[in-house]
C-alpha positions in Angstrom: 18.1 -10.4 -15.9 15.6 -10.0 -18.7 11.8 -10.4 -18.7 9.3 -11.0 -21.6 6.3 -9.2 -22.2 3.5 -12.3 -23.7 1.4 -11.5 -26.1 -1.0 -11.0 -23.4 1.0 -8.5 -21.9 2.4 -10.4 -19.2 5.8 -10.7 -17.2 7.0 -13.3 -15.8 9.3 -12.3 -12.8 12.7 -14.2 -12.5 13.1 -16.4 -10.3 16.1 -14.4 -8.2 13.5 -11.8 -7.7 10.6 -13.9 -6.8 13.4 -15.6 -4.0 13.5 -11.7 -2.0 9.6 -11.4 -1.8 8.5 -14.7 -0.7 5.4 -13.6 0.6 4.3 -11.5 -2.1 1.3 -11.8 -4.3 0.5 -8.8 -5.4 2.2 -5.5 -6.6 1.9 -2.1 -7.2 3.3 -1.0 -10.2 4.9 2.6 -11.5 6.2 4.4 -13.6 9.3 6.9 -13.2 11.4 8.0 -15.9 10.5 5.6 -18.1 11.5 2.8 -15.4 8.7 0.1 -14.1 8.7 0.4 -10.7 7.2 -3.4 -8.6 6.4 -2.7 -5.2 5.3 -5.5 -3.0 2.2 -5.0 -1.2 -0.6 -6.9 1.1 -4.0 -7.3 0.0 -6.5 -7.2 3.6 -9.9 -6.8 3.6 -11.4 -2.8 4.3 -13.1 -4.7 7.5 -10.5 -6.3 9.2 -8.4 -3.0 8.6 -11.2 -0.8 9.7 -11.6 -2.7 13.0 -7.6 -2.7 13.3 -7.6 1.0 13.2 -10.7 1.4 15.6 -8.6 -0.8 18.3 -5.5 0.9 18.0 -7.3 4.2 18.4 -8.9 3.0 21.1 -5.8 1.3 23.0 -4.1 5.1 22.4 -7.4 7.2 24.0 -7.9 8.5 21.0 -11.6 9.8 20.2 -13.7 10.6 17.7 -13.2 14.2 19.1 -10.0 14.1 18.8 -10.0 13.1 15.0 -12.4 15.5 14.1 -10.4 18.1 15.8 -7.3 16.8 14.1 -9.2 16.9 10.5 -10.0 20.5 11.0 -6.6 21.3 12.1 -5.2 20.0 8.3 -7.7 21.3 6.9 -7.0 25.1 7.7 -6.0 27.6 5.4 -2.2 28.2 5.4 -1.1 31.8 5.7 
C-alpha cells in the first residue's frame, strides 16, 4: 500500500489500515531505523485518569505510605 505525503505534510492512512483500528483517533508516531512507526492510542482527560488510579489504589489497600515507600525503594542506589 502506498501513502502520500501533501504538501502540508500530511498522510492519509489507507483505508485497509484504518478498517483494524476502528476506534482510533489519535497516534503516536516513531521512528526506528528509518521506519515510521503508528501506534494507536486513547486520548483521556489527566482528571478522570487521576481519579481512576486513586480508586484502584484504593480498592487494592494501597496507601500513600505505601507509594512513598515504594518511591524510595526505586530510587536507591544500586550496588
Amino acid at each position: 500500500m502506498l501513502a502520500k505525503k501533501t504538501s502540508k505534510n500530511q498522510l492519509t492512512l489507507p483505508k485497509e489500515i484504518v478498517k483494524v483500528f476502528p476506534d482510533s483517533e489519535y497516534f503516536d508516531i516513531s521512528v526506528e531505523d528509518r521506519k515510521i512507526i503508528l501506534m494507536p492510542v486513547k486520548i483521556i482527560p489527566a482528571d478522570v485518569t487521576l481519579e481512576g488510579i486513586r480508586n484502584k489504589m484504593a480498592k487494592l489497600g494501597i496507601t500513600e505510605g505505601d507509594v512513598a515507600e515504594a518511591v524510595k525503594w526505586a530510587r536507591k542506589k544500586k550496588r
